[in-house]
C-alpha positions as CSV (number, residue, x, y, z in Angstrom):
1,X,0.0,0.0,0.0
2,X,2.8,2.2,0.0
3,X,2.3,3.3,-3.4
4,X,-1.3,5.0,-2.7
5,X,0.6,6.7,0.4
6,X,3.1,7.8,-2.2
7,X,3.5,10.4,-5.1
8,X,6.0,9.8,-7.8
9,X,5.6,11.0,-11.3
10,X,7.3,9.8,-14.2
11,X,7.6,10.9,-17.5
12,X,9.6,9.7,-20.7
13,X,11.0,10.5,-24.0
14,X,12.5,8.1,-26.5
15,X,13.6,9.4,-30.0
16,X,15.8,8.1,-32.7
17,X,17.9,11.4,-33.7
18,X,19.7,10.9,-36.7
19,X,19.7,7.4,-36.8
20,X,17.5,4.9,-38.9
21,X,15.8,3.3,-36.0
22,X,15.4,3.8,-32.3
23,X,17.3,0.9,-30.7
24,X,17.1,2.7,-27.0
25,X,14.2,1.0,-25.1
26,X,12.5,2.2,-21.3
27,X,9.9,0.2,-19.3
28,X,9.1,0.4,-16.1
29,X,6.3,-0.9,-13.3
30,X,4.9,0.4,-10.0
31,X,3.2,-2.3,-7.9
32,X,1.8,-1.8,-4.1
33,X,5.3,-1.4,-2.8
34,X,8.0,-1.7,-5.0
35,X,8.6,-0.2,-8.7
36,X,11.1,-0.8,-10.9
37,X,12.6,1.2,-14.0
38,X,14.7,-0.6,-17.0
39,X,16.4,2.1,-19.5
40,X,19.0,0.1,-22.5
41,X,20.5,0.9,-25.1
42,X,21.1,-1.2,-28.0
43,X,25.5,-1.1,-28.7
44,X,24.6,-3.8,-31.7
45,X,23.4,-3.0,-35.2
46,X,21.7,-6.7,-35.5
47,X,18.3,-5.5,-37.5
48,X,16.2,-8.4,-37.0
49,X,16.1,-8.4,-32.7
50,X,16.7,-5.2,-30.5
51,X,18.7,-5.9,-27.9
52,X,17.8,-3.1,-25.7
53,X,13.8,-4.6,-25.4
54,X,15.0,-7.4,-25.0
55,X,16.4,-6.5,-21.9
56,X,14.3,-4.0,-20.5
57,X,11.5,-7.0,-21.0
58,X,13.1,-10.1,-19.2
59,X,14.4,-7.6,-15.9
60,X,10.7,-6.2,-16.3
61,X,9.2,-9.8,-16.5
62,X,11.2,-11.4,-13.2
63,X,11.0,-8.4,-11.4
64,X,7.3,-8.4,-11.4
65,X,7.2,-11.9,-10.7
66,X,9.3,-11.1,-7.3
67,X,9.7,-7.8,-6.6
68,X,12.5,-7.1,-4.4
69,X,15.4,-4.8,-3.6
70,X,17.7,-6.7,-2.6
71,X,21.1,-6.6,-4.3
72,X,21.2,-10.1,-4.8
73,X,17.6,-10.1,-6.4
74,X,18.8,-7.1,-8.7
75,X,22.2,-9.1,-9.8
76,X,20.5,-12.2,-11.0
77,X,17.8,-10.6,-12.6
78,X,20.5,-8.4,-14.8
79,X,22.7,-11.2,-14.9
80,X,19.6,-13.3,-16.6
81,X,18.7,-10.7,-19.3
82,X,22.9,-11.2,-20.2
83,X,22.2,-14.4,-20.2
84,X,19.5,-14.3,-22.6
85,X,21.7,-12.0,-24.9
86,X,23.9,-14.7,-25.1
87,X,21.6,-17.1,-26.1
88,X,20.3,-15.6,-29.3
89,X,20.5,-17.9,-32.4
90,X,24.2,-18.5,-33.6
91,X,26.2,-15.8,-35.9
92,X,24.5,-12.7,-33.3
93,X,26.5,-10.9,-30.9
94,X,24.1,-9.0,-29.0
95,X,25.1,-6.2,-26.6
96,X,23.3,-3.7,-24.6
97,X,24.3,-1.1,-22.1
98,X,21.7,-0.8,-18.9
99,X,20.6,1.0,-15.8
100,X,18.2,-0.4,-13.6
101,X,16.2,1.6,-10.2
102,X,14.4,0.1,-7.7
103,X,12.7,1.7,-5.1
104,X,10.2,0.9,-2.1
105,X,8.7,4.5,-2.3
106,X,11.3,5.2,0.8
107,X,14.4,4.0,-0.4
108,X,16.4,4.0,-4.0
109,X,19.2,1.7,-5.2
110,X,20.1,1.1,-8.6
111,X,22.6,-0.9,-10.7
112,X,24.2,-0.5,-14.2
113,X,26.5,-1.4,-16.9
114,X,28.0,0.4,-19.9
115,X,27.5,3.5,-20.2
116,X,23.5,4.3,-20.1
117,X,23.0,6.8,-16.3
118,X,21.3,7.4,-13.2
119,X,21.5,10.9,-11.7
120,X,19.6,11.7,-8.1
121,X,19.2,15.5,-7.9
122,X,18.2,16.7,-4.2
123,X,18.1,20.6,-3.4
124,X,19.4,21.8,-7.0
125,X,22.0,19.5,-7.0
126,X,23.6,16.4,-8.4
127,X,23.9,14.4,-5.5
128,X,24.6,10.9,-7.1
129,X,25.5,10.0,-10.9
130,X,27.1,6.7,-11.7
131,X,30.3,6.3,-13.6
132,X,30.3,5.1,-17.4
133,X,32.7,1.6,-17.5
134,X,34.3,3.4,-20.9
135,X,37.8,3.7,-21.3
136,X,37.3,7.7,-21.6
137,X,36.1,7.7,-18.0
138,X,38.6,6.0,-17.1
139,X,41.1,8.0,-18.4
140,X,38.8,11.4,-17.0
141,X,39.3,9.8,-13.4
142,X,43.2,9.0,-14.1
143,X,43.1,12.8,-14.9
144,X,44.7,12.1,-18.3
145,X,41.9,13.9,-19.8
146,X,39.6,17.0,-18.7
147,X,35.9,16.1,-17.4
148,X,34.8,18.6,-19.7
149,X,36.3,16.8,-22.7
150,X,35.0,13.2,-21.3
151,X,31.3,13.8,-23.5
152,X,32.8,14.4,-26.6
153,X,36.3,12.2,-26.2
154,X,36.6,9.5,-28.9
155,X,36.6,6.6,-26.7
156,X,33.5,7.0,-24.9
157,X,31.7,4.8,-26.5
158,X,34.5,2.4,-25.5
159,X,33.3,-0.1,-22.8
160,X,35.2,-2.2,-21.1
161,X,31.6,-4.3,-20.0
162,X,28.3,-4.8,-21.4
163,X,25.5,-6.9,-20.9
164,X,26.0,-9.8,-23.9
165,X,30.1,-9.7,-23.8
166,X,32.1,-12.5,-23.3
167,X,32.4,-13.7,-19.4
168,X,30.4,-12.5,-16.7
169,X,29.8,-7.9,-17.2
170,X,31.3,-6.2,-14.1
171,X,27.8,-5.1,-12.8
172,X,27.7,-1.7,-10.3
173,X,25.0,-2.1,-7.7
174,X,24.8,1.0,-5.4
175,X,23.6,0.5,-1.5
176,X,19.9,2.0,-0.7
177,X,19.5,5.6,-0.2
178,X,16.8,7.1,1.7
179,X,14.5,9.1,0.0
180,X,13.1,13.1,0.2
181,X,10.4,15.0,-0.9
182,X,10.9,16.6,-3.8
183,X,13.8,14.2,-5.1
184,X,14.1,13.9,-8.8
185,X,15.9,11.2,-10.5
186,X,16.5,10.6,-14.2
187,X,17.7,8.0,-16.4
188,X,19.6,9.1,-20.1
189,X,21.4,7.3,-22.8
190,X,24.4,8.3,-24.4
191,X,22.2,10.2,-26.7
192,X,21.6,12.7,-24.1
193,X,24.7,12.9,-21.9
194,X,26.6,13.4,-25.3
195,X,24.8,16.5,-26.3
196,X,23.9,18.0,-22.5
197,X,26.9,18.6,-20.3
198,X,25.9,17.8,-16.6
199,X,25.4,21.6,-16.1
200,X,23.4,22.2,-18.5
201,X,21.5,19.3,-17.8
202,X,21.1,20.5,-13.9
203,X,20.0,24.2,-14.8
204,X,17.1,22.8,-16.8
205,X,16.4,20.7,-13.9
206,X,16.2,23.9,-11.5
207,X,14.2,25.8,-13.8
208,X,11.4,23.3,-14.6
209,X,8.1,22.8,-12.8
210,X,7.3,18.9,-13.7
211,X,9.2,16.2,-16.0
212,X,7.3,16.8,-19.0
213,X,8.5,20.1,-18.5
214,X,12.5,18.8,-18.2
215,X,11.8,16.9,-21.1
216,X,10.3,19.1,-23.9
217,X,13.7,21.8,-22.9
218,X,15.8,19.1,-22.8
219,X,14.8,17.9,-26.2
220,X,15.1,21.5,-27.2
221,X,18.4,21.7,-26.2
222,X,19.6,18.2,-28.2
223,X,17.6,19.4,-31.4
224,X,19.5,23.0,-31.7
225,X,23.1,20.7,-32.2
226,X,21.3,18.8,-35.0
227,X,22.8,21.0,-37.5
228,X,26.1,20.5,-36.4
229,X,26.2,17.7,-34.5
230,X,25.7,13.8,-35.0
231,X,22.7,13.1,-33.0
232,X,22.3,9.4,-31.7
233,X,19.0,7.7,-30.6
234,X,18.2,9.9,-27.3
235,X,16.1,8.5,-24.2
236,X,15.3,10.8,-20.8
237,X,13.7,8.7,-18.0
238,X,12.3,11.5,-15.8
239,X,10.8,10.8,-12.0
240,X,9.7,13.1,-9.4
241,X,9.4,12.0,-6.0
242,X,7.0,14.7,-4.5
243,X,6.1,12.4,-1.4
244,X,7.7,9.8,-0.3
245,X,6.6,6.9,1.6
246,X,6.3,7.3,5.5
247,X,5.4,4.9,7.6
248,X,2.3,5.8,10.1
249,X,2.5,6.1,14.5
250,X,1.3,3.6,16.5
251,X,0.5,4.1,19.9
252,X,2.6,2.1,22.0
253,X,1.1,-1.2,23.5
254,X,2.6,-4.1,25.2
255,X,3.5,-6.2,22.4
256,X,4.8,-3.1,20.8
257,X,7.3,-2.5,23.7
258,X,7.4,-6.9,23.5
259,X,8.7,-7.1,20.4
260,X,11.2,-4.0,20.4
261,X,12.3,-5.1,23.9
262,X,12.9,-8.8,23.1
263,X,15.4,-8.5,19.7
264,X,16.9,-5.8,22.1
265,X,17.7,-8.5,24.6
266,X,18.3,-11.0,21.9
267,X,20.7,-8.8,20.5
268,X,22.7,-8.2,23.8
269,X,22.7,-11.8,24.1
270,X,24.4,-12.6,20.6
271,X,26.7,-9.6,20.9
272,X,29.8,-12.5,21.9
273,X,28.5,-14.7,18.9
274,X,28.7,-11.7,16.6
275,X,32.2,-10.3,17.9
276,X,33.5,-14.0,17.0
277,X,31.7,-14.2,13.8
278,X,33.0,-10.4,12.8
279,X,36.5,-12.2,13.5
280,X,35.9,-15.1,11.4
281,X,34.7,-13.4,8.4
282,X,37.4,-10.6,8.5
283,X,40.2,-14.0,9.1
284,X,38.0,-15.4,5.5
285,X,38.6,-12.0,4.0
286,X,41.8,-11.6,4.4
287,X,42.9,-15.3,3.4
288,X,40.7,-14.8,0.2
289,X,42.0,-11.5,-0.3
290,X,45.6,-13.3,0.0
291,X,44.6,-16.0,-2.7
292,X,43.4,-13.2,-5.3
293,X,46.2,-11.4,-5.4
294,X,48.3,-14.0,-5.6
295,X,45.9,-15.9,-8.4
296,X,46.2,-12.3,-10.3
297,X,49.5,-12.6,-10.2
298,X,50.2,-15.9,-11.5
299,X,47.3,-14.9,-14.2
300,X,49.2,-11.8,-15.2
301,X,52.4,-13.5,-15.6
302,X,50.6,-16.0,-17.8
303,X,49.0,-13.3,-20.2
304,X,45.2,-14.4,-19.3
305,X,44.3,-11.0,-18.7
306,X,40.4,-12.3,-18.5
307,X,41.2,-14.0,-15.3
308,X,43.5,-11.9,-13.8
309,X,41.0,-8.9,-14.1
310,X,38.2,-10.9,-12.3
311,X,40.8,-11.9,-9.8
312,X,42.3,-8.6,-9.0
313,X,38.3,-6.8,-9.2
314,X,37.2,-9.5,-6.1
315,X,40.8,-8.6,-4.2
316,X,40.4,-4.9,-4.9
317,X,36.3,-5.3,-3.3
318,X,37.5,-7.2,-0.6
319,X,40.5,-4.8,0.1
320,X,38.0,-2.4,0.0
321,X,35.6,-4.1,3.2
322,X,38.6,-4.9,5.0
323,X,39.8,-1.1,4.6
324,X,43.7,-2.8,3.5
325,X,45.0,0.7,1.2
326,X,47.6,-0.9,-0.1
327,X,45.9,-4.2,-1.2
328,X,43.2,-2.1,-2.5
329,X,45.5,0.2,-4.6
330,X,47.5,-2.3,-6.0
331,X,44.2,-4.4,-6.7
332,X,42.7,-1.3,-8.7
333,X,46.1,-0.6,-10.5
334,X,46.6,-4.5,-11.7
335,X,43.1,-5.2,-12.5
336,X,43.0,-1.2,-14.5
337,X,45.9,-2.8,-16.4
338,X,44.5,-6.0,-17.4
339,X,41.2,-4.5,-18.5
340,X,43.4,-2.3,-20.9
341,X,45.1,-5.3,-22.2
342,X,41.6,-6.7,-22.6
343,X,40.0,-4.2,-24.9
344,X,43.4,-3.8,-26.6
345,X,43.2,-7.3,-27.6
346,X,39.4,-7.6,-28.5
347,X,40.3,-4.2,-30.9
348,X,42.8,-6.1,-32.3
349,X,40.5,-9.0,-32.9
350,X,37.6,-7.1,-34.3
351,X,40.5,-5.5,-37.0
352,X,40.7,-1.8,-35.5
353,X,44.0,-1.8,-35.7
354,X,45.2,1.5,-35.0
355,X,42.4,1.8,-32.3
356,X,44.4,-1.2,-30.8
357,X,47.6,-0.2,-31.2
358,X,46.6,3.5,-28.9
359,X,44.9,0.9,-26.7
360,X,48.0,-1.2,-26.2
361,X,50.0,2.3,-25.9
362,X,48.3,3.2,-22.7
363,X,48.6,-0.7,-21.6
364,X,52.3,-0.2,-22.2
365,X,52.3,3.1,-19.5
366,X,50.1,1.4,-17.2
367,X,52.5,-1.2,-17.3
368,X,55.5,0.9,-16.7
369,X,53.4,2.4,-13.6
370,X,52.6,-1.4,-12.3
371,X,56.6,-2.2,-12.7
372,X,56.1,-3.5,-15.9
373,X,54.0,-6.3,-15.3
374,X,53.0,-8.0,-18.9
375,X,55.4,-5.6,-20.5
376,X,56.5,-8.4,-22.7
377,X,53.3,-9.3,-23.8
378,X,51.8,-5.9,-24.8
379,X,55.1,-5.4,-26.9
380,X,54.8,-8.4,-28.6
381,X,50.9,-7.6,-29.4
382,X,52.1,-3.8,-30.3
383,X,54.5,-5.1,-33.0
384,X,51.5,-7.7,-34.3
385,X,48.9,-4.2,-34.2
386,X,51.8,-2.6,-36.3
387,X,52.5,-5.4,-38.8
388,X,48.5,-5.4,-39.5
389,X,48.8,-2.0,-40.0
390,X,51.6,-1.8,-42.7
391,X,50.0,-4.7,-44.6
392,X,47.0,-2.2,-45.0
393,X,49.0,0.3,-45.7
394,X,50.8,-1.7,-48.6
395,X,47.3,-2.4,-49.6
396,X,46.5,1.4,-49.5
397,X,49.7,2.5,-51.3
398,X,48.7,-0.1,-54.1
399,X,45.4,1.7,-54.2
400,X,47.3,4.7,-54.6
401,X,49.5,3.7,-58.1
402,X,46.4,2.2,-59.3
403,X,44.8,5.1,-59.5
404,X,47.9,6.8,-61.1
405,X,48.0,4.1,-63.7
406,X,51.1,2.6,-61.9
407,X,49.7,-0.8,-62.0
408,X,53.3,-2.5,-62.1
409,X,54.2,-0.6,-59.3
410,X,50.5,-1.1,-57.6
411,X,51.5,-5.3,-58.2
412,X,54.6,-5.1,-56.4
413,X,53.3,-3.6,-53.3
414,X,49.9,-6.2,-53.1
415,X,52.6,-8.5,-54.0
416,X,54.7,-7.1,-50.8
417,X,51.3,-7.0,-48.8
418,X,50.5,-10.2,-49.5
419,X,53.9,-11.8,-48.2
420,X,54.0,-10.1,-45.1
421,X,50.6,-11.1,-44.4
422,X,51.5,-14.9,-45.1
423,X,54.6,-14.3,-43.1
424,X,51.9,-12.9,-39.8
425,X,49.5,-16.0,-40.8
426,X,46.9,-13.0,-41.8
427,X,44.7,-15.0,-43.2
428,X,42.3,-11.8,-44.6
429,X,44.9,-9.6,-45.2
430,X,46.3,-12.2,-47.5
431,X,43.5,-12.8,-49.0
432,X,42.5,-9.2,-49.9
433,X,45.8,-8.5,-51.3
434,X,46.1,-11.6,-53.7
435,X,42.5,-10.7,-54.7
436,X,43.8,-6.9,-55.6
437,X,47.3,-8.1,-56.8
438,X,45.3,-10.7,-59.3
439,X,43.3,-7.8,-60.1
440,X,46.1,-5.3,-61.0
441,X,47.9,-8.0,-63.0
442,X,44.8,-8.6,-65.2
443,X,44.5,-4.9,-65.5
444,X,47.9,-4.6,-66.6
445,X,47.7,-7.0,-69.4
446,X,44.8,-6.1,-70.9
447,X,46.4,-2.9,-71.1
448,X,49.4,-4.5,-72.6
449,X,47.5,-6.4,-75.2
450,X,45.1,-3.0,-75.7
451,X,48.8,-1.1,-76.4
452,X,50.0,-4.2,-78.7
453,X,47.5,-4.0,-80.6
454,X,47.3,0.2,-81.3
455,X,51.0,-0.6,-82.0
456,X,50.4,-3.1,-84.9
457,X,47.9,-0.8,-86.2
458,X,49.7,1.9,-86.0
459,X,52.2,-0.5,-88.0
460,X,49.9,-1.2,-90.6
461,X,49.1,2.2,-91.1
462,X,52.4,3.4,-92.2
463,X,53.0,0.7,-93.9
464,X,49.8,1.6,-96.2
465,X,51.1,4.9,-96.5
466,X,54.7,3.9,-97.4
467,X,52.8,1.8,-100.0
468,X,50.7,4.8,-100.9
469,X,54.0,6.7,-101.3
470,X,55.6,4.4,-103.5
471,X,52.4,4.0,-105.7
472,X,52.2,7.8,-106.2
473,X,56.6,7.7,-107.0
474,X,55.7,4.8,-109.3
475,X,52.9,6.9,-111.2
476,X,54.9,10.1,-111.3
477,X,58.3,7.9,-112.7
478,X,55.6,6.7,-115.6
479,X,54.5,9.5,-116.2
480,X,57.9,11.5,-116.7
481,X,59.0,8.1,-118.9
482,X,56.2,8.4,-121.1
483,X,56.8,12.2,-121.0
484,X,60.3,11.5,-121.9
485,X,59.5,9.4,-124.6
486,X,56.9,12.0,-126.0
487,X,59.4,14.2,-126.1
488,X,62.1,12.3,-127.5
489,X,59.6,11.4,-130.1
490,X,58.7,14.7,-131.1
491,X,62.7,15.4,-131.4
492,X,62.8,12.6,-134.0
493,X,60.1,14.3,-135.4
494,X,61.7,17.6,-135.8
495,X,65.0,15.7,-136.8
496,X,63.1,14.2,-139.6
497,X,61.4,17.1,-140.7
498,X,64.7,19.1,-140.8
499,X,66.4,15.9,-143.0
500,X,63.4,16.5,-145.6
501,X,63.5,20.2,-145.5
502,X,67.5,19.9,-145.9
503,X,66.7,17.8,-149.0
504,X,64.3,20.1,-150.3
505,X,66.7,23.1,-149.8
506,X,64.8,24.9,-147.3
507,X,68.2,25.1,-145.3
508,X,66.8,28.3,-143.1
509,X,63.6,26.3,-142.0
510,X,65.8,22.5,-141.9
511,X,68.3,24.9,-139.4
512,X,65.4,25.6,-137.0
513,X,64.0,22.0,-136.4
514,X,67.2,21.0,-136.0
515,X,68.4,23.3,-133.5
516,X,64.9,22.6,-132.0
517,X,65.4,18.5,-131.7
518,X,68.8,19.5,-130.2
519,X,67.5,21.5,-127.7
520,X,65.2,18.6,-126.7
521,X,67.9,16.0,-126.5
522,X,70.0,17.6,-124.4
523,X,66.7,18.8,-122.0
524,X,66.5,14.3,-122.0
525,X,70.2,14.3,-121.5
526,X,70.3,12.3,-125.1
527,X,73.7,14.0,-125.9
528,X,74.9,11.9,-128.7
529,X,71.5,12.4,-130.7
530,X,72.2,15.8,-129.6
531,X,75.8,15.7,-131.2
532,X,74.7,14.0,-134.3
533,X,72.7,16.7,-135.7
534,X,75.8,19.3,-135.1
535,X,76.7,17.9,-138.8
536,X,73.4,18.4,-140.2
537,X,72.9,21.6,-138.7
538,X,76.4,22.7,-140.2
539,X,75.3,21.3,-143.9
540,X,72.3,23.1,-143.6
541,X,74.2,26.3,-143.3
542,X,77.0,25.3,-146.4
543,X,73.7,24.9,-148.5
544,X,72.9,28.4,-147.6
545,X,76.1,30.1,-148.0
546,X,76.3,28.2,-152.0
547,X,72.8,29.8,-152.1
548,X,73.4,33.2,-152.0
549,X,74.8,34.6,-155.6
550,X,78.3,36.2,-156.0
551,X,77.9,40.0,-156.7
């Protein structure tokens, strides 16, 4: 009944920005005495199942079914909706950031992994947010980066857990918090967060009246980046605890002062039992906190980061209960390094290779700071990051000459790509690089064969117009012959005319073919013809000279 004694208000937005879909997902339920709100977000691009709903359903489903608070209750019922990630049909990797609140209309506690928040807002101010498990935040709380920088740093959509990874997430449960009047608490996804700095976010808060209110200038505030910012699907969970629960006086009667009097007694009575039970567990503590750090260790120098980072996360809790600094420390240090190592490796494994390579970078400085633990290992895995990388960037290079119409040159370095590749049992990279190198080679001899063939053409083209050529020398040598003979003919002519005008006494006239034919044999270069009418031409001019009377 606690719920009718009770005002909360709740109010939601879900939109998917930019994107295609809307892959963010909110549910929530208020029974009699407990409620319970679920906001995902989807960190998979499968099309056919969304993740988030999945989620928000199943912790939905089994909290309904038992609704509880308790922090075991909330662990299995998030570690079930992992579990059901998991099981999706083969070929699926499923992934989903979370936060979950529960509250008994008195009392709040909530839980989350990834990167999706809670925020509890009491008298104009932030008084709880949780922490995003992304390497950005980590490297905001290491102080290698400005908080200010942590919404828009590249990496901060870089989680080192998720509900549907590998092994078991590294779920945060919070203890209960007493409730106020007038408490707000939201729930955001990255879409928020991203575009609305915490100030921001906290001076809407201040200046609204009721979380439809929050919402609508939220929203506001997200859709005037749209121009120049990538907007991601954006969810704002938004509760208002006006009242909370309290529980009603009861006048005191004997039972009452019974039944707070007898655990009082029973209590004094059990103080001895507890004392040695207190001793116990701390003696339990402090031999498993012994046996984890000395399991990380031995995990550590065997390079199964996966262990040692579980091993050293229970040692740095326990540390933490037995209030052992040192332990807890060098706990947090160890298991910070081996969660680097971790998401260096699956970058590698996923191909980001230069995303790896920074990862394994800051491994190799944490590993400097932890004495160098794994030093060798993170070397060896920064040389395999950088031979990936120079086999792309053969592959890239070859890319490059293609495109210049260097094809032999583009050959060599696929060919060069593909041997290193072999050489690092990279079974892709090889396989892309024979595929471009066999592509290159048969671009480069069909070009050969195209430029063989414009060469025989171009062959047979001057050989047609050297045979043109000679054609048109052949004509033209006719022609002058049978000019030469025309001429030479005509000079026979004129000879023979001369010989009959010579006969006939016409020795003026006979003079002028002959000198005539003359002229024509020596144009032909017939000089002896030429010669041979010197006599004639010489008779000619006797016969003219007897001609002529004596006075």
């Amino acid at each position: 009944m606690r719920r009718m004694n009770s005002e909360f208000k709740t109010a939601n937005m879900s939109e998917e920005g930019q994107k295609l879909s809307n892959r963010d997902y909110f549910g929530y339920v208020e029974m009699d005495d407990f409620a319970c709100y679920v906001l995902s977000d989807s960190l998979d691009e499968e099309p056919s199942i969304n993740s988030a709903r999945l989620v928000v359903e199943s912790i939905i489903r089994n909290f309904t079914e038992a609704p509880s608070m308790g922090k075991r209750h909330l662990q299995r019922m998030i570690r079930q909706a992992h579990t059901e990630l998991q099981k999706q049909k083969k070929g699926m990797h499923l992934k989903a950031s979370i936060v979950v609140v529960v509250t008994d209309y008195r009392k709040i506690r909530y839980a989350y992994v990834g990167n999706s928040r809670y925020y509890l807002i009491r008298n104009a101010r932030i008084m709880e947010r949780t922490e995003d498990q992304s390497l950005t935040s980590h490297l905001a709380q290491t102080g290698k980066i400005p908080l200010d920088q942590a919404a828009s740093h590249e990496e901060r959509n870089n989680l080192y857990s998720f509900l549907g990874e590998r092994g078991t997430p590294k779920l945060q449960i919070s203890k209960k918090k007493k409730l106020e009047n007038g408490d707000i608490f939201l729930l955001i996804t990255k879409g928020v967060w991203e575009q609305c700095p915490d100030e921001n976010l906290l001076e809407i808060i201040n200046d609204a009246k009721d979380p439809d209110e929050i919402l609508k200038r939220t929203e506001d505030w997200i859709l005037e980046r749209q121009e120049t910012e990538e907007i991601d699907n954006y969810t704002m969970v938004v509760t208002f605890a006006q009242k909370v629960y309290q529980s009603p006086k009861k006048p005191w009667t004997l039972k009452r002062v019974l039944m707070i009097a007898i655990p009082v007694v029973l209590v004094t009575g059990g103080i001895s039992l507890a004392l040695f039970l207190r001793y116990r567990s701390i003696r339990n503590k402090e031999k498993n906190l012994m046996e984890c750090m000395e399991n990380g260790e031995a995990y550590l120098r065997y390079d199964n980061y996966q262990r040692a980072a579980e091993e050293y996360g229970e040692a740095k809790t326990l540390a933490g209960s037995l209030n052992r600094d040192e332990e807890y420390e060098k706990a947090d240090q160890y298991k910070k390094l081996a969660e680097q190592v971790i998401l260096a490796d699956e970058a590698l494994s996923d191909g980001e290779y230069e995303k790896s390579q920074e990862l394994y970078l800051t491994a190799r400085e944490l590993s400097e700071d932890a004495g160098n633990v794994g030093r060798i290992y993170i070397e060896s895995q920064l040389d395999r990051a950088k031979d990936y990388i120079e086999v792309y960037d053969l592959i890239a290079l070859g890319e490059r000459k293609e495109e210049y119409g260097n094809l032999k040159g583009a050959i060599a370095a696929y060919k060069e790509a593909r041997e290193k590749a072999a050489d690092l049992y990279y079974g892709d990279g090889k396989a892309e690089a024979l595929e471009k190198q066999a592509a290159a080679e048969e671009a480069l001899e069909k070009a050969e064969m195209e430029e063989e063939s414009r060469k025989k053409e171009h062959e047979k083209e001057i050989a047609a117009e050297v045979a043109r050529q000679q054609q048109e020398e052949a004509a033209a040598q006719e022609l002058d012959n049978q000019q030469k003979a025309n001429d030479q003919q005509n000079a026979i002519d004129l000879e023979n005319q001369g010989n009959s005008l010579l006969a006939q006494g016409q020795y003026e006239s006979a003079i002028t073919f002959y000198q005539t034919a003359q002229a024509i044999y020596k144009r032909l270069d017939l000089t002896d013809l030429a010669n041979n009418l010197n006599p004639k031409i010489e008779a000619a001019r006797a016969g003219m000279a007897a001609a002529v009377p004596e006075t």
